[in-house]
N, CA, C and O atoms as CSV, one atom per row, in Angstrom:
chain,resi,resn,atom,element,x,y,z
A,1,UNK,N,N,-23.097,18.011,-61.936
A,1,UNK,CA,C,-23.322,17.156,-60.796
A,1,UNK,C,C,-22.048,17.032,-59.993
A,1,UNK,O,O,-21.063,16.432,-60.424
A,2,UNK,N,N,-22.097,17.570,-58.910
A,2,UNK,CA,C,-21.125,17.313,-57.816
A,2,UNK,C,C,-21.371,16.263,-56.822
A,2,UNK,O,O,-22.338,15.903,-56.152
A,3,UNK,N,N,-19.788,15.794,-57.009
A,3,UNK,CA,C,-20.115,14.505,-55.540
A,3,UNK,C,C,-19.428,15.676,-54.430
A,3,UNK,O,O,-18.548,16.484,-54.729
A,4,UNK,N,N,-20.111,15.520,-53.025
A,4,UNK,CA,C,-19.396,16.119,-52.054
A,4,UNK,C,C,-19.132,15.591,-50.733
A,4,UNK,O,O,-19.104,16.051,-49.592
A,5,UNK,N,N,-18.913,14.262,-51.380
A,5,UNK,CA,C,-18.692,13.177,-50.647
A,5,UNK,C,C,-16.584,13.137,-49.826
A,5,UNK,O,O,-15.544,13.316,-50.459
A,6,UNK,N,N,-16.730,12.885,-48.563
A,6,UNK,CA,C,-15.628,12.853,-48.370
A,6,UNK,C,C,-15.075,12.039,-48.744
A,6,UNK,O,O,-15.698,11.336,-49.540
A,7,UNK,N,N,-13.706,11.646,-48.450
A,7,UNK,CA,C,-12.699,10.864,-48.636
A,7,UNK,C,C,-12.591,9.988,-47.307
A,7,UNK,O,O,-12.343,10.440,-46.189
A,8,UNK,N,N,-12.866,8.392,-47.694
A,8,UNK,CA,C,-12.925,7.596,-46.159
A,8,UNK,C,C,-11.646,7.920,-45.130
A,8,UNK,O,O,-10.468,8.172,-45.380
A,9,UNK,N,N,-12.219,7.831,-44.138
A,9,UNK,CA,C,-11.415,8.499,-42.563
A,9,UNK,C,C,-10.785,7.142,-42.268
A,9,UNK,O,O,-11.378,6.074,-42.122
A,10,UNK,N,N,-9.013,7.462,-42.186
A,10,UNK,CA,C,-8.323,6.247,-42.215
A,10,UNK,C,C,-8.266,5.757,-40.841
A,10,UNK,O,O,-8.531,6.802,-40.246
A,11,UNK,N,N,-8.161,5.193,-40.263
A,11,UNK,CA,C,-7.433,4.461,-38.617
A,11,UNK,C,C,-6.386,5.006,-38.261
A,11,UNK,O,O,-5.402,4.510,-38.810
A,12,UNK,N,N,-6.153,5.885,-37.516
A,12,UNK,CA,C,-4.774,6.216,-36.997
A,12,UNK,C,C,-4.483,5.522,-35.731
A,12,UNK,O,O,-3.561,5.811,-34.968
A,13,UNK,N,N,-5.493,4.426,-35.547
A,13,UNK,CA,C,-4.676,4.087,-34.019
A,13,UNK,C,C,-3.630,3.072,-34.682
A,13,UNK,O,O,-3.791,2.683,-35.838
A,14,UNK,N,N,-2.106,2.496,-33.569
A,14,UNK,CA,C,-1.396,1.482,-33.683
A,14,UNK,C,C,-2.078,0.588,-33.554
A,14,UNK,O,O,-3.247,0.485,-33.183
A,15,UNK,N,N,-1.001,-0.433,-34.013
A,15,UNK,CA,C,-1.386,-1.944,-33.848
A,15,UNK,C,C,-1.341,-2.372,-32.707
A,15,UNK,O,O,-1.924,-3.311,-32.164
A,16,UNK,N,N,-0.410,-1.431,-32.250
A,16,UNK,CA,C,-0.123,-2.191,-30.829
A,16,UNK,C,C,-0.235,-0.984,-29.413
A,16,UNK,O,O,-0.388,0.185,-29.766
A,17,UNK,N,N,-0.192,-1.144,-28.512
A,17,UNK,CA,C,-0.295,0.094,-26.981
A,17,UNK,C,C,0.851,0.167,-26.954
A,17,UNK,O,O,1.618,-0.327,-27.779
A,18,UNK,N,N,1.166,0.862,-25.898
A,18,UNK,CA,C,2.893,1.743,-25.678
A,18,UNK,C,C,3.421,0.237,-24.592
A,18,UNK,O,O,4.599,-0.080,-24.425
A,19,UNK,N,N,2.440,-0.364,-24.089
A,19,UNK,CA,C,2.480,-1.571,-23.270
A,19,UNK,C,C,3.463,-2.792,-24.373
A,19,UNK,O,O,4.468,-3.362,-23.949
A,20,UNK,N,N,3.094,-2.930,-25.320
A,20,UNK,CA,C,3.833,-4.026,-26.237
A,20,UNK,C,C,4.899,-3.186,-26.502
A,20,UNK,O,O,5.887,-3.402,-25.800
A,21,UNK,N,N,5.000,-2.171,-27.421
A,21,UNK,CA,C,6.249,-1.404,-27.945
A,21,UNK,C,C,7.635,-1.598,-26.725
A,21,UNK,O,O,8.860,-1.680,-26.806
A,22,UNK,N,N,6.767,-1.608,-25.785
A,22,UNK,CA,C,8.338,-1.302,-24.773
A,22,UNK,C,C,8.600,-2.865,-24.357
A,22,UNK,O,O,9.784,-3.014,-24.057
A,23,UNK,N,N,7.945,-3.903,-24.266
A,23,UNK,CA,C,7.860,-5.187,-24.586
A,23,UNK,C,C,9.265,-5.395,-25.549
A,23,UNK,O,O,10.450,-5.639,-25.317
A,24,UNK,N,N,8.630,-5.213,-26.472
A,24,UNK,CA,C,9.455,-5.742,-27.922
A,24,UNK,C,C,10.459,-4.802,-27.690
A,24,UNK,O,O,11.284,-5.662,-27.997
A,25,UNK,N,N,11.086,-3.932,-27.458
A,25,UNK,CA,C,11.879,-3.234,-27.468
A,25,UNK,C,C,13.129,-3.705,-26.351
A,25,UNK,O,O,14.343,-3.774,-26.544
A,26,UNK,N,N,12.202,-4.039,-24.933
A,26,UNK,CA,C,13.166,-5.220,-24.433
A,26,UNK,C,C,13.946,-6.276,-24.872
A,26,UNK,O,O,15.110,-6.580,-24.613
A,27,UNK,N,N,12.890,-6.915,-25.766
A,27,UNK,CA,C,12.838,-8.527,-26.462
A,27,UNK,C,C,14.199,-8.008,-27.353
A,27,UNK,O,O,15.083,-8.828,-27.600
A,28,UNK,N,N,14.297,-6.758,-27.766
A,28,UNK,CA,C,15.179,-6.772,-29.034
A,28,UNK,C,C,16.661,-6.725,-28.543
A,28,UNK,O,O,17.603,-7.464,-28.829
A,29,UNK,N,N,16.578,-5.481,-27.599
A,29,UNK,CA,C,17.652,-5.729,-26.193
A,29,UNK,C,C,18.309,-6.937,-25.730
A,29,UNK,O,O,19.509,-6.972,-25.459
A,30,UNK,N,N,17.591,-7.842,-25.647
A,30,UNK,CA,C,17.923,-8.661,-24.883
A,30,UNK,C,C,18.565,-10.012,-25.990
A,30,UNK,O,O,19.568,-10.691,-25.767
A,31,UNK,N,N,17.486,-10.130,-27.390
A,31,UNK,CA,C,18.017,-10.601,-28.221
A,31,UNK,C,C,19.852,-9.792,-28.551
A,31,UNK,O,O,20.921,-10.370,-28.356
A,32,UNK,N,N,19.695,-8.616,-28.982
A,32,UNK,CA,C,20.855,-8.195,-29.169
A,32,UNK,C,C,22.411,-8.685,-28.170
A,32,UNK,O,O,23.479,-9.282,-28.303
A,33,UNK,N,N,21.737,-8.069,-27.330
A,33,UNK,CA,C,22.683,-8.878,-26.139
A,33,UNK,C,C,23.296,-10.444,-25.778
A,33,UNK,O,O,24.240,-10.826,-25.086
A,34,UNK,N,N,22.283,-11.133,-26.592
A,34,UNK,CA,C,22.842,-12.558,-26.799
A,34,UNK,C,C,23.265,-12.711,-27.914
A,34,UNK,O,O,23.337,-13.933,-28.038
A,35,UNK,N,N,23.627,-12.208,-28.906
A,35,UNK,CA,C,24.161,-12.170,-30.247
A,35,UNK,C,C,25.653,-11.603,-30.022
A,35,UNK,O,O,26.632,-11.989,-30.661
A,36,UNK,N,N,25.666,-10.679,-29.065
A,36,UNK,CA,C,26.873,-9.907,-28.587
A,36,UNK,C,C,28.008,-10.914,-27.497
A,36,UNK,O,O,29.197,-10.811,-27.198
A,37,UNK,N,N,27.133,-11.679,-27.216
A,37,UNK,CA,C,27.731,-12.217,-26.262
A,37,UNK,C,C,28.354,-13.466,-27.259
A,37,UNK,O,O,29.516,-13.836,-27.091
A,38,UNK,N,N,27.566,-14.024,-28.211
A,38,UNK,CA,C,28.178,-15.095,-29.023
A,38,UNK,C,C,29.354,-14.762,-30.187
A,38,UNK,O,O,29.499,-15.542,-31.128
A,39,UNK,N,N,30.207,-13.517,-30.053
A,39,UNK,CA,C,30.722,-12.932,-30.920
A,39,UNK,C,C,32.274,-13.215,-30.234
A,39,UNK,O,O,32.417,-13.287,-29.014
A,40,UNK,N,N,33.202,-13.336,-31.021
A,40,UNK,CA,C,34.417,-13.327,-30.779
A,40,UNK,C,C,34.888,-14.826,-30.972
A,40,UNK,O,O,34.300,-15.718,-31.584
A,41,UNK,N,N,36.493,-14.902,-30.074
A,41,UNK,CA,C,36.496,-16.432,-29.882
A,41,UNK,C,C,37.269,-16.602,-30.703
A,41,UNK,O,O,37.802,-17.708,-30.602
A,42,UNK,N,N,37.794,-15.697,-31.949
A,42,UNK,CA,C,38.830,-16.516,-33.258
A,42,UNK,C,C,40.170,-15.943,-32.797
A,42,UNK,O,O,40.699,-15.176,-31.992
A,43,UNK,N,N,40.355,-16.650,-33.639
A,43,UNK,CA,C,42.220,-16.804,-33.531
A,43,UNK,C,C,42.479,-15.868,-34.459
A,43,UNK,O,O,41.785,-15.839,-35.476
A,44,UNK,N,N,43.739,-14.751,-34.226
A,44,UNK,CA,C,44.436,-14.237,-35.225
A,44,UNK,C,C,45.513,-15.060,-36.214
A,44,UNK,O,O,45.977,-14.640,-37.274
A,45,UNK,N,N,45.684,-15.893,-35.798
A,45,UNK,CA,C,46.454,-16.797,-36.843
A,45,UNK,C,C,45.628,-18.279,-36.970
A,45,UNK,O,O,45.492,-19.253,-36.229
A,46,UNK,N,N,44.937,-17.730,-38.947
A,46,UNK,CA,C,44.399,-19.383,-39.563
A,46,UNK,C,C,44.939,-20.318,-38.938
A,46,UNK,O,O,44.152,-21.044,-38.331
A,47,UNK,N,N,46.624,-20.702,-38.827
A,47,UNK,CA,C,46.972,-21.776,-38.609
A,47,UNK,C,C,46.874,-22.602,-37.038
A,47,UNK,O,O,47.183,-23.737,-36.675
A,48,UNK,N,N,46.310,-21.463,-36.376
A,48,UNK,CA,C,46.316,-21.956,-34.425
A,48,UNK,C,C,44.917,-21.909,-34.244
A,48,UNK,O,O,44.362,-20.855,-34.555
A,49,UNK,N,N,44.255,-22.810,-33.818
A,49,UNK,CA,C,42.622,-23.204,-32.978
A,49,UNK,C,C,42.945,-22.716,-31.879
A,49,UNK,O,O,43.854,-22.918,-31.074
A,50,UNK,N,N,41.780,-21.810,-31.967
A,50,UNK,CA,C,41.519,-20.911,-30.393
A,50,UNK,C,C,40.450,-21.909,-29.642
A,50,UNK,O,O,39.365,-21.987,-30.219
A,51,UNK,N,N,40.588,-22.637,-28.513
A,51,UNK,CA,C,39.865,-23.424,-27.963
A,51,UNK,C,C,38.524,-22.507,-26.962
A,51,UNK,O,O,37.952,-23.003,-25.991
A,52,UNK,N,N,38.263,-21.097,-27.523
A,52,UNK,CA,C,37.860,-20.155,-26.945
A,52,UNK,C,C,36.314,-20.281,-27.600
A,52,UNK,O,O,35.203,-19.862,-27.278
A,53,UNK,N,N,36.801,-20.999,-28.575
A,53,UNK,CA,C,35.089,-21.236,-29.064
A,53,UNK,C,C,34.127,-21.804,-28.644
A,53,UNK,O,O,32.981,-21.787,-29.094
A,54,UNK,N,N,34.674,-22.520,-27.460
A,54,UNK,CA,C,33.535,-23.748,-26.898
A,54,UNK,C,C,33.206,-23.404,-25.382
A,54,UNK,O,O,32.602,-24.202,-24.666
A,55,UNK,N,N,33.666,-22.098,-24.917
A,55,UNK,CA,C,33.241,-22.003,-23.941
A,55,UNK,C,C,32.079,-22.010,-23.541
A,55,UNK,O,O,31.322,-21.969,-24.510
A,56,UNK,N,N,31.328,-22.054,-22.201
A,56,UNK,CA,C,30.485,-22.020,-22.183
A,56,UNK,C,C,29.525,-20.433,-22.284
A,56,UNK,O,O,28.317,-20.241,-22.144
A,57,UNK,N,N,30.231,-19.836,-22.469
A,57,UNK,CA,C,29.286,-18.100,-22.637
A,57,UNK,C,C,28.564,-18.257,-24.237
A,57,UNK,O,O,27.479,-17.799,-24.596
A,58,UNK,N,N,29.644,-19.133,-25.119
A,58,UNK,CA,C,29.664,-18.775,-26.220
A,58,UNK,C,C,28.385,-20.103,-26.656
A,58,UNK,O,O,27.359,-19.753,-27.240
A,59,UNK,N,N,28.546,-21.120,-26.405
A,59,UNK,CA,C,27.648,-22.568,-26.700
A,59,UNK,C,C,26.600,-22.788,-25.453
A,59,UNK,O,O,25.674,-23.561,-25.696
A,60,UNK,N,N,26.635,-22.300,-24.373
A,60,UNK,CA,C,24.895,-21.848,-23.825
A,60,UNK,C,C,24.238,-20.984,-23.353
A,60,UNK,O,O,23.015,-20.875,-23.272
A,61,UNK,N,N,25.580,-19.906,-22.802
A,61,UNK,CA,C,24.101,-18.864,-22.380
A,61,UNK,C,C,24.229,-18.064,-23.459
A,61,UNK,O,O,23.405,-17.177,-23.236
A,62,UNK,N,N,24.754,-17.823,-24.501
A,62,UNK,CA,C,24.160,-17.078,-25.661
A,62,UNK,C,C,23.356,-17.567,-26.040
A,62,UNK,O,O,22.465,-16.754,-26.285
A,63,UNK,N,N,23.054,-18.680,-26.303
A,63,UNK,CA,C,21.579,-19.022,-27.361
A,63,UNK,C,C,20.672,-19.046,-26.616
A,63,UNK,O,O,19.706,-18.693,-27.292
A,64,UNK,N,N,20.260,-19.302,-25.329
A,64,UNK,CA,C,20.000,-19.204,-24.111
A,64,UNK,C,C,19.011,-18.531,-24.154
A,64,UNK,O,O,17.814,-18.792,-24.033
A,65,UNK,N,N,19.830,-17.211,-24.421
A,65,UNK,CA,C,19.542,-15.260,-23.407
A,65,UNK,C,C,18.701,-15.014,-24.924
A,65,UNK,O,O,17.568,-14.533,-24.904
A,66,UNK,N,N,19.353,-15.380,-26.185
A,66,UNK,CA,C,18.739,-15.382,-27.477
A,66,UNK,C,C,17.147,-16.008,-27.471
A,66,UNK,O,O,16.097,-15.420,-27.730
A,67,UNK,N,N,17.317,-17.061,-27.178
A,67,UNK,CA,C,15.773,-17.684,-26.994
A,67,UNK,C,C,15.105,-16.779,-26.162
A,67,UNK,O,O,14.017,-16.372,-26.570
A,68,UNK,N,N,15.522,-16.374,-25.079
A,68,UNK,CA,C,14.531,-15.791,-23.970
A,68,UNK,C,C,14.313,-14.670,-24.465
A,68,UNK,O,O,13.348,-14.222,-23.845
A,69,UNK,N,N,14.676,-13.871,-25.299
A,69,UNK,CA,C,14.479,-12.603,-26.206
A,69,UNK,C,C,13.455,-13.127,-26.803
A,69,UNK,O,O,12.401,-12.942,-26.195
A,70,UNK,N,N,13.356,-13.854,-28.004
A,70,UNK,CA,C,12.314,-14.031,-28.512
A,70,UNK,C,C,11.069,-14.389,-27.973
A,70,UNK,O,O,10.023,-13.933,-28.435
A,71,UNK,N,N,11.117,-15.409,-26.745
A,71,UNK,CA,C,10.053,-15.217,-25.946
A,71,UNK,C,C,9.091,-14.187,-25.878
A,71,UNK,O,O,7.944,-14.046,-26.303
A,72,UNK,N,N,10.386,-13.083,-24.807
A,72,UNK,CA,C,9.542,-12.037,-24.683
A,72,UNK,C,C,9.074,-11.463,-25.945
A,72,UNK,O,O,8.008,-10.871,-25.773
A,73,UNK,N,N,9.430,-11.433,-26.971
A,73,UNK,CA,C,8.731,-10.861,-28.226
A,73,UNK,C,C,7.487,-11.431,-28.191
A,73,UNK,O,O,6.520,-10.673,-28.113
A,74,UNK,N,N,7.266,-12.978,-28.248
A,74,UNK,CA,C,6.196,-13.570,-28.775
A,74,UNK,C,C,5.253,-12.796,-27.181
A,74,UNK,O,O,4.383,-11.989,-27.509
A,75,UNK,N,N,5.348,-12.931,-26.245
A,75,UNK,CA,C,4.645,-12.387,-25.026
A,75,UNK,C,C,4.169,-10.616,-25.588
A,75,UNK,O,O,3.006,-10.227,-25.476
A,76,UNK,N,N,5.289,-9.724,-26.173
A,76,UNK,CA,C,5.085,-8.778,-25.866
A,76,UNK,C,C,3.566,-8.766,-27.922
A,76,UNK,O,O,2.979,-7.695,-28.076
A,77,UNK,N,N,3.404,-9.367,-28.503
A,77,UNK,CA,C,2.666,-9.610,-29.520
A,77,UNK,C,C,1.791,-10.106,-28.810
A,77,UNK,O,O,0.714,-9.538,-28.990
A,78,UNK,N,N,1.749,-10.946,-28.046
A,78,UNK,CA,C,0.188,-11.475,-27.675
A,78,UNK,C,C,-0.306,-11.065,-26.254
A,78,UNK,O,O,-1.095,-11.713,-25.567
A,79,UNK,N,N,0.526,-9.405,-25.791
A,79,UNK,CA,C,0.261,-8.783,-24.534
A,79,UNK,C,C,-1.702,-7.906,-24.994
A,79,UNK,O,O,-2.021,-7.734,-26.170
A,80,UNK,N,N,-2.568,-7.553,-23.931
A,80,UNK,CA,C,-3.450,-7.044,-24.357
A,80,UNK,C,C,-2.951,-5.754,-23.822
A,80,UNK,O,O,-2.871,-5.403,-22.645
A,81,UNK,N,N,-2.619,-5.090,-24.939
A,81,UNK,CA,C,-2.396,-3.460,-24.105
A,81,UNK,C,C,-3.680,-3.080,-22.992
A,81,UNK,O,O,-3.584,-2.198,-22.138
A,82,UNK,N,N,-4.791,-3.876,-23.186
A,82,UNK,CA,C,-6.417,-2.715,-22.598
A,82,UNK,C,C,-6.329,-3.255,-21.362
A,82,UNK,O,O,-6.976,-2.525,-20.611
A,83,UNK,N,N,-5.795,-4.279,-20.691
A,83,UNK,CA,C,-6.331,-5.080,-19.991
A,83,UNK,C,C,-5.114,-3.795,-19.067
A,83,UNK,O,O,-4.229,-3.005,-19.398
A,84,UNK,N,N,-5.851,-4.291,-17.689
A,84,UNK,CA,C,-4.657,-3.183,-16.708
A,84,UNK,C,C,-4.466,-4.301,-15.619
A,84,UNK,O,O,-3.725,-4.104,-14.656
């Protein structure tokens, strides 16, 4: 007795359209870019405070530009690729 039954046919579509991918791919950009921007600011010598930490690049528009990244993430997840 032979089975000659196939093997179930998997889903090859994405989860998502080329419409979100480039979405999130912004979002990650743009996250990155506010992470980059909150970087630096120390002192080469432990013993001297660099007052460079409190600027304002570093305490609002980095977390800022950071939030607005994730935004667009959450936008580019709940984009309908079908819709035109």
């Amino acid at each position: 007795m032979s089975n000659n039954t196939k093997p179930q046919e998997q889903d090859k579509n994405f989860v998502f359209g080329k419409k979100n991918y480039k979405f999130m791919f912004i979002g990650l950009a743009v996250i990155a870019l506010g992470f980059i921007l909150m970087a630096g600011g120390g002192s080469d010598d432990p013993n001297e405070f660099n007052e460079a930490v409190y600027n304002f690049r570093r305490i609002r528009l980095a977390p800022a530009i950071v939030l607005i990244g994730f935004g667009i993430q959450v936008y580019a997840i709940l984009l309908n690729p079908n819709k035109k």
